[in-house]
MDAnalysis code that builds the backbone (N, CA, C; Angstrom):
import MDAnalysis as mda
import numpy as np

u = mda.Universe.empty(429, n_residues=143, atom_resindex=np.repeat(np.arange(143), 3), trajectory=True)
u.add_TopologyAttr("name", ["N", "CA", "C"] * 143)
u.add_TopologyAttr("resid", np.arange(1, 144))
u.add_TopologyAttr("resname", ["UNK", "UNK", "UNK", "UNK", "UNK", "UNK", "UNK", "UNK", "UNK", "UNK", "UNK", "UNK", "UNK", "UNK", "UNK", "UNK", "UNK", "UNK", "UNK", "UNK", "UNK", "UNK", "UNK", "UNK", "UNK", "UNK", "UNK", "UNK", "UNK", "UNK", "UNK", "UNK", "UNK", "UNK", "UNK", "UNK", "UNK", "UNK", "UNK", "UNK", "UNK", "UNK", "UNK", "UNK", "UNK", "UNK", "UNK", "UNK", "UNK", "UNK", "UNK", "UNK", "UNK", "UNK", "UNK", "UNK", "UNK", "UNK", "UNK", "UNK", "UNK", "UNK", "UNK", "UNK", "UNK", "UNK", "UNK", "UNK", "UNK", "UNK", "UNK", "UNK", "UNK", "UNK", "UNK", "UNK", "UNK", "UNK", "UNK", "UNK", "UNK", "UNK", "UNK", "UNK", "UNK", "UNK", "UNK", "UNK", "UNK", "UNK", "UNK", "UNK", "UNK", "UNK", "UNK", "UNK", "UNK", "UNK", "UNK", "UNK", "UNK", "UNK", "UNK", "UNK", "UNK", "UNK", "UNK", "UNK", "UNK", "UNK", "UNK", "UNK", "UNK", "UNK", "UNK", "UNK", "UNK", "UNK", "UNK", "UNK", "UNK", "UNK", "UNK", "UNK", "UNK", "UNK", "UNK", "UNK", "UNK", "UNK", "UNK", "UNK", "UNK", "UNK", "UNK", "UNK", "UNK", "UNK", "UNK", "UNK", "UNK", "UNK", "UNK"])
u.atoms.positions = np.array([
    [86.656, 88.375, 102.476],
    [87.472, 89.366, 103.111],
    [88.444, 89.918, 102.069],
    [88.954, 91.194, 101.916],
    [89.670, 91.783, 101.230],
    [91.213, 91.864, 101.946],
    [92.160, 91.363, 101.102],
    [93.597, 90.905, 101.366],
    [94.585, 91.465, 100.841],
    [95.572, 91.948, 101.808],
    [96.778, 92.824, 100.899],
    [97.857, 92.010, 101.250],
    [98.210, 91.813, 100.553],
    [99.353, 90.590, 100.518],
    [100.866, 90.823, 99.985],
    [101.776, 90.680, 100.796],
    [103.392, 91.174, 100.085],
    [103.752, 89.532, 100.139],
    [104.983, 89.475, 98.906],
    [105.507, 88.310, 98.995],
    [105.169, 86.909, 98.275],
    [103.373, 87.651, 97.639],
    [102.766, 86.792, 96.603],
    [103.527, 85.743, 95.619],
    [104.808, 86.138, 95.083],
    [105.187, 85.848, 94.138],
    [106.501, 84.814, 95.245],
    [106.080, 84.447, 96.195],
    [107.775, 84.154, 96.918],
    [107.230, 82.516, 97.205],
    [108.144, 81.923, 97.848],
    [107.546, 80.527, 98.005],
    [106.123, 80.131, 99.323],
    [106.445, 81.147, 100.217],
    [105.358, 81.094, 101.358],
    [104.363, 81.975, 100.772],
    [104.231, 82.964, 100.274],
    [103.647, 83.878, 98.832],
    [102.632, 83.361, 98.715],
    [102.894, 82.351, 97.704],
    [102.484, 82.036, 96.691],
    [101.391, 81.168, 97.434],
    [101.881, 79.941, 98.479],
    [101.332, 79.417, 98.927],
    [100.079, 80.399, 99.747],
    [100.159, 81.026, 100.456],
    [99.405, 81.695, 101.098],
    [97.999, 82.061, 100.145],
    [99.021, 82.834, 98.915],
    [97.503, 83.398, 97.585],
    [96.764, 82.123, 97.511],
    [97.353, 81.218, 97.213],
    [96.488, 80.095, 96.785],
    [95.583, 79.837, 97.955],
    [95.734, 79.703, 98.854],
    [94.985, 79.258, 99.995],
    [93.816, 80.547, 100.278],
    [94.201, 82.010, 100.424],
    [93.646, 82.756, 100.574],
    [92.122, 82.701, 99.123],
    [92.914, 82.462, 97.941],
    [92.136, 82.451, 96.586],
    [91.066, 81.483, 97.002],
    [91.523, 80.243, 96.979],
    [90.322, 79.117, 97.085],
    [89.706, 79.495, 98.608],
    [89.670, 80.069, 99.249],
    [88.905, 80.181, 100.275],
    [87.934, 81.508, 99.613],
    [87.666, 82.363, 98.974],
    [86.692, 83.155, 98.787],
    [87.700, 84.523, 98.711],
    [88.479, 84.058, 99.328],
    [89.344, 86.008, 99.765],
    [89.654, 86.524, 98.360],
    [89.059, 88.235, 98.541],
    [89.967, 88.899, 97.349],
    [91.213, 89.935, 97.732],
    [91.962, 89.483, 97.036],
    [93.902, 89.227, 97.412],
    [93.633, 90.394, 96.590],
    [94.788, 91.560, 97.131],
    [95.515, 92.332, 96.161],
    [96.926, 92.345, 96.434],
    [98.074, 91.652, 95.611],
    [99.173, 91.476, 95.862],
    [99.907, 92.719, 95.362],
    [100.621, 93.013, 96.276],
    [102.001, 93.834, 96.435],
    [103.093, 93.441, 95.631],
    [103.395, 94.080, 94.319],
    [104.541, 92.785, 93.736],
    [105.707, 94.308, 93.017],
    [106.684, 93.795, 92.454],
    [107.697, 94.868, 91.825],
    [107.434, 95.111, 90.392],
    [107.060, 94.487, 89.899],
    [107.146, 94.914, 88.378],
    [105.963, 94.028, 87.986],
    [105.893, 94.284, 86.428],
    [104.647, 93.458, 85.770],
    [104.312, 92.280, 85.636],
    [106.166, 91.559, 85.252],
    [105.792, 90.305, 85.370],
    [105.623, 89.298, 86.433],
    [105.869, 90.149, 87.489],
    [105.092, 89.591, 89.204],
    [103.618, 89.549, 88.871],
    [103.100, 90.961, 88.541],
    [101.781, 91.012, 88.224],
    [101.191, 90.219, 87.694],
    [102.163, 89.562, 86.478],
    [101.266, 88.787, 85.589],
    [100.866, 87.245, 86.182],
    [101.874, 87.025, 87.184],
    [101.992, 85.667, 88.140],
    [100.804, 85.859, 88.757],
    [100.712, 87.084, 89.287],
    [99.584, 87.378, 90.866],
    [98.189, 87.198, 89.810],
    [97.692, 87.600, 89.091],
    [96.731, 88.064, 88.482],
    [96.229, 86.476, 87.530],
    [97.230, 85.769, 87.929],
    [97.094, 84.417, 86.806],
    [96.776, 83.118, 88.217],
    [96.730, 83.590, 89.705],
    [96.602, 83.270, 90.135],
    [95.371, 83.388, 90.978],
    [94.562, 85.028, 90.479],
    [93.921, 85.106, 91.099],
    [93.439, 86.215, 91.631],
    [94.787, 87.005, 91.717],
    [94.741, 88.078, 92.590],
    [94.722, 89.401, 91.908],
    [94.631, 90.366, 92.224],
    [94.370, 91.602, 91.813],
    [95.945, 92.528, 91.846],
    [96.869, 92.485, 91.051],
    [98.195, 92.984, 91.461],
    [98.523, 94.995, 91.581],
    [99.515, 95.046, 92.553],
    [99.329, 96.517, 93.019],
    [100.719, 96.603, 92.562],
    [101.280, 97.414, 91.516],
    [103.021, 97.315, 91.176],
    [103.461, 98.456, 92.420],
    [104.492, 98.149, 93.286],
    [105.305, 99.480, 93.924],
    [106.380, 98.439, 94.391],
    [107.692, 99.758, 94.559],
    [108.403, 98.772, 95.489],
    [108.488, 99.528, 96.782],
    [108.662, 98.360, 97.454],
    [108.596, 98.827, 99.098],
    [109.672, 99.654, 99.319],
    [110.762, 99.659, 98.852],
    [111.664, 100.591, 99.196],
    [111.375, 102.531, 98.809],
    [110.368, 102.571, 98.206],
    [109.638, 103.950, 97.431],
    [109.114, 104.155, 98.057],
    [109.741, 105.001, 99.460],
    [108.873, 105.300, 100.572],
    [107.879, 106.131, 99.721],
    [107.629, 107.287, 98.689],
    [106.497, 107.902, 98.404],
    [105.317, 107.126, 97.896],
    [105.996, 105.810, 97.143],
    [105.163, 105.103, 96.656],
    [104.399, 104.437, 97.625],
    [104.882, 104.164, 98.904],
    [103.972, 103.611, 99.567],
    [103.581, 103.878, 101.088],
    [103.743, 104.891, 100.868],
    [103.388, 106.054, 102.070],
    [101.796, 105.953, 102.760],
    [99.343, 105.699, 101.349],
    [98.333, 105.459, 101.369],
    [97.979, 104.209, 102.293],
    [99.277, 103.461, 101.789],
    [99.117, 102.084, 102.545],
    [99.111, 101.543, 103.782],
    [98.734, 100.566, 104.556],
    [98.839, 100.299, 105.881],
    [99.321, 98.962, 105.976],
    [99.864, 98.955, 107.308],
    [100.420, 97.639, 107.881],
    [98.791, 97.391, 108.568],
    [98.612, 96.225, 108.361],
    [97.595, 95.272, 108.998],
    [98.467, 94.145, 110.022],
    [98.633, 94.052, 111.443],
    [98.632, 93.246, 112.199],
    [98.474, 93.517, 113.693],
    [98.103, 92.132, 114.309],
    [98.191, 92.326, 115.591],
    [98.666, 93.215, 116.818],
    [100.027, 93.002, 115.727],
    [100.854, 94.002, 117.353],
    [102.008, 92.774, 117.742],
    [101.770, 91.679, 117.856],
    [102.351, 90.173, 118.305],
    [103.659, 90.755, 118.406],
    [104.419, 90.270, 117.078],
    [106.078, 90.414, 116.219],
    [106.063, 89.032, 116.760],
    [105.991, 88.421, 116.487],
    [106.705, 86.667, 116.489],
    [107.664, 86.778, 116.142],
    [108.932, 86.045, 116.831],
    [110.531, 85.957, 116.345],
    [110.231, 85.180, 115.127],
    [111.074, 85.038, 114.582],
    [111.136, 83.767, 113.116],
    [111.270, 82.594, 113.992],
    [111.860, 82.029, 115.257],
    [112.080, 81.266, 115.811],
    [110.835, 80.619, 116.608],
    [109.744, 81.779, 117.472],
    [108.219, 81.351, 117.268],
    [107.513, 81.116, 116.536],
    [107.783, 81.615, 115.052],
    [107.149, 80.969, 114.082],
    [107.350, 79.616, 113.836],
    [108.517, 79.695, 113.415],
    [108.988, 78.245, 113.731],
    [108.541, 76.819, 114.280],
    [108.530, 77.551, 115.892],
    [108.364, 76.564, 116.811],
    [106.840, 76.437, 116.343],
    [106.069, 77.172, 116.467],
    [104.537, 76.721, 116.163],
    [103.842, 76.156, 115.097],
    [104.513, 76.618, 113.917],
    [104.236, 75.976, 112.577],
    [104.834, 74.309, 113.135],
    [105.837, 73.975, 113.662],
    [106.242, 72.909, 114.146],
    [104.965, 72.064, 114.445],
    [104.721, 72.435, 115.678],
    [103.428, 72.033, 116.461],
    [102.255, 71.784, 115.650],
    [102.225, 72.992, 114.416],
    [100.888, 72.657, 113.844],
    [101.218, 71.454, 112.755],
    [102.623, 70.915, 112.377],
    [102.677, 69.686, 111.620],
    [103.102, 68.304, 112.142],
    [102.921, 68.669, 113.560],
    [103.891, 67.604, 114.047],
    [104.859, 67.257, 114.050],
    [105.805, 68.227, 113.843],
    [107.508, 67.905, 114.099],
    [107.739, 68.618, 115.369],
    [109.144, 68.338, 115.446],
    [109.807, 68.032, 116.642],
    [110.220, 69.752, 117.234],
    [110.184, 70.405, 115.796],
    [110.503, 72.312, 116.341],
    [111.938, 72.474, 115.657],
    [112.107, 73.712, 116.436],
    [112.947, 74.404, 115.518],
    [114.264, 74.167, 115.709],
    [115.516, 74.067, 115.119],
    [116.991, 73.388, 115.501],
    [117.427, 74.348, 116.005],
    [117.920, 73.958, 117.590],
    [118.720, 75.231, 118.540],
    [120.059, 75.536, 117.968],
    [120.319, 76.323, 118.257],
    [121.888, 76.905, 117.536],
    [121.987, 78.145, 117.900],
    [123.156, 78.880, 117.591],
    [123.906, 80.247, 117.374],
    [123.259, 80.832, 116.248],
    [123.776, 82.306, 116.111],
    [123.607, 83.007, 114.978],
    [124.862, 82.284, 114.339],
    [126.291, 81.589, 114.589],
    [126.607, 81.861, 113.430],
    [126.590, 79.801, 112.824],
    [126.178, 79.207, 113.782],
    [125.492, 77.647, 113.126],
    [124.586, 78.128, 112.503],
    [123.695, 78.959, 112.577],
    [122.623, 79.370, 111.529],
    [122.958, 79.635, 109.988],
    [123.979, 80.729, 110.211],
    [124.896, 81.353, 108.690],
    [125.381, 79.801, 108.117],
    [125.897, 79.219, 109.050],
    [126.570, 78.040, 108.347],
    [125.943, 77.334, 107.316],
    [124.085, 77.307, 108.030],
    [123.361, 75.992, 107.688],
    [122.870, 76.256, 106.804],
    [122.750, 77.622, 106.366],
    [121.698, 78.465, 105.418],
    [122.514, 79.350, 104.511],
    [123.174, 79.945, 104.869],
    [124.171, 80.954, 104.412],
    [124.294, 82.015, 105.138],
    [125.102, 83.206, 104.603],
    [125.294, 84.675, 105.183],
    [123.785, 85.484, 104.945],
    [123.184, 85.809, 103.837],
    [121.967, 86.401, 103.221],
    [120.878, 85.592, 103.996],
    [120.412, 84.376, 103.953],
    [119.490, 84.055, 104.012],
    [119.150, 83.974, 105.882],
    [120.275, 83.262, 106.499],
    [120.308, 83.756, 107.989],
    [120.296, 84.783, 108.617],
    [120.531, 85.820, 107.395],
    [120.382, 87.289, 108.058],
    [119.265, 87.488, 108.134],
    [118.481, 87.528, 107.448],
    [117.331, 87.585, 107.334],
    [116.292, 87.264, 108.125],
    [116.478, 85.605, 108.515],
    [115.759, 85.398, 109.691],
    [116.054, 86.129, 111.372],
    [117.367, 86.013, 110.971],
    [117.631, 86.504, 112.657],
    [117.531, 87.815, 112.930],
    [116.944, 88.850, 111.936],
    [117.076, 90.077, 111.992],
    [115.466, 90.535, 113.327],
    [115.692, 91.276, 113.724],
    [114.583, 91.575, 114.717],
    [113.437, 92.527, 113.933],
    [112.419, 92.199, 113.449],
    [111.731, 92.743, 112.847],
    [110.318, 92.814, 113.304],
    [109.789, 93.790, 113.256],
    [108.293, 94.130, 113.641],
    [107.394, 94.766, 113.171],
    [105.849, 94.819, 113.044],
    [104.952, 95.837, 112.596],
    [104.312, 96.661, 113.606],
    [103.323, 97.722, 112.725],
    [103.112, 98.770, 113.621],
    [101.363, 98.707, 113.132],
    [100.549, 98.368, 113.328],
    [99.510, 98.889, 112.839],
    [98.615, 99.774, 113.257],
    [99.351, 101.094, 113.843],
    [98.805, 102.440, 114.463],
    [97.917, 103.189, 113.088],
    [98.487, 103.100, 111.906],
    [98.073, 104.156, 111.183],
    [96.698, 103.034, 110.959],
    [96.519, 102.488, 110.558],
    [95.272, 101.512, 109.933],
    [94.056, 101.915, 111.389],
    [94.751, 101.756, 112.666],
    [94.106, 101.707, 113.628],
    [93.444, 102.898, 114.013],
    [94.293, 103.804, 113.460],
    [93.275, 105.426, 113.960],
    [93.154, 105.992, 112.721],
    [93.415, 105.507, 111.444],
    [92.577, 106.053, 110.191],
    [91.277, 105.082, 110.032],
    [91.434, 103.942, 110.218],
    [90.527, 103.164, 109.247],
    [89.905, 102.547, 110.525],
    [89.826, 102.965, 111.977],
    [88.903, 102.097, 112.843],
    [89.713, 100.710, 112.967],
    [90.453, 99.932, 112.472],
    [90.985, 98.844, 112.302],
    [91.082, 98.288, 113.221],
    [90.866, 96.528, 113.762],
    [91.210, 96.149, 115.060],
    [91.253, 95.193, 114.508],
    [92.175, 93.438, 115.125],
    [92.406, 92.781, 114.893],
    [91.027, 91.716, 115.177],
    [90.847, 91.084, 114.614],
    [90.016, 90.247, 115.069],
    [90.262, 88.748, 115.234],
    [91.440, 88.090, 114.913],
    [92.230, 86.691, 114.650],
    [92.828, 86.680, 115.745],
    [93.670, 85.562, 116.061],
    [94.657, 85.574, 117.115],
    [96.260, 85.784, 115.945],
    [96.882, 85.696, 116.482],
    [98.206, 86.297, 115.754],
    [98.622, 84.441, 115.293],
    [99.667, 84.746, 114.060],
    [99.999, 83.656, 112.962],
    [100.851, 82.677, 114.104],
    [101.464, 82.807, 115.243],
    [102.123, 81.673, 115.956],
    [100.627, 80.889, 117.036],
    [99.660, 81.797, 117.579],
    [98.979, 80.901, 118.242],
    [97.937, 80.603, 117.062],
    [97.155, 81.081, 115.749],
    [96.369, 80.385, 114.646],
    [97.517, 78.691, 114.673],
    [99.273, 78.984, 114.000],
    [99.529, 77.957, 114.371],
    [99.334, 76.471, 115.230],
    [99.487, 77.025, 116.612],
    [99.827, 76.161, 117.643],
    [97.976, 75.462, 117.904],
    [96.916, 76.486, 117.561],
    [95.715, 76.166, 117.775],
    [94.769, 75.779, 116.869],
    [95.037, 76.581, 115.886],
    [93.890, 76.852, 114.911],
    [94.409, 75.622, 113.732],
    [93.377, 76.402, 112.770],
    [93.671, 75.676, 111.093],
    [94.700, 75.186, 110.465],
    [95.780, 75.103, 111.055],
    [96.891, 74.638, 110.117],
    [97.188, 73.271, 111.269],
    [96.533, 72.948, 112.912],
    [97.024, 71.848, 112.751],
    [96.369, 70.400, 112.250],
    [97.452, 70.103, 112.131],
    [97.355, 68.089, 111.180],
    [96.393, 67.473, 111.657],
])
């Protein structure tokens, strides 16, 4: 299967290329500059330089997903399930900032979603997986 991948170079990234690599997939990672490239490409993958913030630069491209939007907090909980721990620690937004910081809690708690309309009526596109919290809770990643 052919793979477009953001985040290659990050700690869930990285992990992912590798897993995607040794399974047969050809990865083309999304990275900022060359020497991302040179990481992605030493790993495996085929590197695409843009940054996401260049809306012109990346205007050809498509979002690939479900439709789902899993909170970070369903992710969470299901990756949980798929290792056998106990889930995700209840709290506030601002026990969160505490536990993690200002930047990095923002981040999770931010409400974020994809759209994959354009892939879907340019390219025929349809999902064929179940979305990354029930693969979690069901599929391949559990223990």
């Amino acid at each position: 299967m052919k793979v477009a991948l953001t985040g290659a170079t990050g700690y869930i990234g990285s992990h992912v290329l590798t897993e995607l690599h040794e399974h047969g997939h050809e990865v083309t990672a999304l990275v900022q500059d060359g020497a991302r490239a040179d990481i992605v490409a030493a790993r495996g993958a085929k590197a695409a330089i843009a940054d996401l913030y260049d809306r012109p630069a990346v205007v050809s491209l498509y979002v690939i997903g479900n439709g789902a939007n899993s909170t970070a907090a369903e992710l969470t909980e299901a990756a949980a399930v798929a290792a056998g721990a106990p889930g995700a620690v209840p709290g506030s937004d601002e026990e969160a900032r505490a536990r993690l910081g200002d930047n990095f809690a923002e981040v999770l708690l931010l409400d974020q979603g994809t759209d994959a309309a354009k892939a879907r009526v340019e390219l025929g596109w349809h999902p064929s997986r179940p979305s990354l919290a029930d693969e979690f809770r069901h599929g391949s990643y559990r223990t």
